[in-house]
N, C-alpha and C positions, 0 to 999 in steps of 0.2 A: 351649411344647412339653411334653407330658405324657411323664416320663421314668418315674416307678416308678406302678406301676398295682395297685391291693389289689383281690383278687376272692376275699372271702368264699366258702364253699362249703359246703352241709353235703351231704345225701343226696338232695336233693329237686330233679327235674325244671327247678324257676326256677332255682338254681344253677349247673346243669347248661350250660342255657340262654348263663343270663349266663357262664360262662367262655367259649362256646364265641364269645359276639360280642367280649367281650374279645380272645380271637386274631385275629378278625377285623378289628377299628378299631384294636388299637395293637399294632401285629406288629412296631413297630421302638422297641417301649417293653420296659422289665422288668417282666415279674406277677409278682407276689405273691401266692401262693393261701394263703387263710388260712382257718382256724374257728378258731371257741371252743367248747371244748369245755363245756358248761353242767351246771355238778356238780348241778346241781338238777332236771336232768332224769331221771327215776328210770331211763330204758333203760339211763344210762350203769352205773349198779350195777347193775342186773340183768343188763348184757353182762360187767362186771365178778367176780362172783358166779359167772357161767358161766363163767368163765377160771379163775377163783381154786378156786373147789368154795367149804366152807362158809365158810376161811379168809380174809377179806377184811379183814386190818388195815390197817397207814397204806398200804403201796402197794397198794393194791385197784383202784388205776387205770391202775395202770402197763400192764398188757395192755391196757387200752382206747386209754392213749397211743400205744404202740405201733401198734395198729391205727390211729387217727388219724394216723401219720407213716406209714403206707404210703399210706394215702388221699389223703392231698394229695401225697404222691411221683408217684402214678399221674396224676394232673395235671399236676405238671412235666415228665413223660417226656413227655405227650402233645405241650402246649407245644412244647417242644425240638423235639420230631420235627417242629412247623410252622414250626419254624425260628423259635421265639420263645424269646427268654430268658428263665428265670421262677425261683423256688423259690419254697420252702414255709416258713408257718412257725404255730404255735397259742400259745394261752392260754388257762390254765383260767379259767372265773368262773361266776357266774349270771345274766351276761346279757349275752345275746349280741351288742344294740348297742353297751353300754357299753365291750365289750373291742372291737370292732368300732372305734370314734370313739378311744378310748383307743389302740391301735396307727397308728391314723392321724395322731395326732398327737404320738405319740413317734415316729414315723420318716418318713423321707421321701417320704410319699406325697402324689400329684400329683393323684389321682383313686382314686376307689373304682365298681367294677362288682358288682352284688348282682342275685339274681333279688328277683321283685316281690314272694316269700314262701317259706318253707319250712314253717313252722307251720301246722297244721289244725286246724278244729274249738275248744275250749274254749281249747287253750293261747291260739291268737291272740286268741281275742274277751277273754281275761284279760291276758294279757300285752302285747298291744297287737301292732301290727306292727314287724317287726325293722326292715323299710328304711323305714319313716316313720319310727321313732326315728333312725335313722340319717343318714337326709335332712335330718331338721329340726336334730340336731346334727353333723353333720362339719365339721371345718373345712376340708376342701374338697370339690368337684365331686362329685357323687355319679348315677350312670347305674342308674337298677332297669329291667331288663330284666325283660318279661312272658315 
């Protein structure tokens, strides 16, 4: 029986998706709504830099984490309110499978729900896809929702 269930999330549509079948298929499991935040993605400094003005030393990212813990909050509220039990939780890295497989396997997760992509254009065809790196390494069960 599938007890804690990790539903990656970033801003995109397949995400979006995949939480919402996640409420759907395991409404008497605990979610996990998680991202990574990916320091190497330049928006996150330029959202940074717009928070900050020109001053962006070592917490330059603190307002983006911030905004990252409202974001997956607003997911747990939803959750809840379907009478699902859930939180939230992030970590930073450069990539988004790796901390993905990495949290799955330092905590107790049973299953992972991911949309089928968030990336467009150059990042994916360079970076590869996040839920095929993720599929091919998790060590468990892994559902990518189109």
């Amino acid at each position: 029986m599938v007890q804690n269930v990790l539903v990656p999330v970033d801003k995109s549509e397949q995400a979006r998706k995949a939480f919402e079948w996640a409420l759907e298929q395991f409404d008497d499991a605990h979610l996990t709504v998680f991202h990574v935040v990916d320091l190497s993605d330049p928006q996150y400094f330029e959202d940074a830099v717009e928070m900050a003005g020109e001053d962006v030393g070592e917490d330059r990212y603190e307002g983006v984490l911030s905004e990252t813990r409202n974001f997956l909050q607003a997911f747990v509220d939803e959750a809840e309110d379907a009478g699902v039990e859930a939180s939230h939780d992030y970590t930073r890295g450069d990539s988004p499978s790796r901390g993905i497989v990495e949290y799955a396997e330092e905590n107790e997760v049973d299953h992972i729900v991911m949309g089928s992509h968030g990336r467009s254009g150059a990042a994916r065809i360079l970076l590869g896809s996040v839920a095929e790196n993720v599929t091919r390494r998790s060590p468990v069960p892994v559902t990518v929702v189109r």
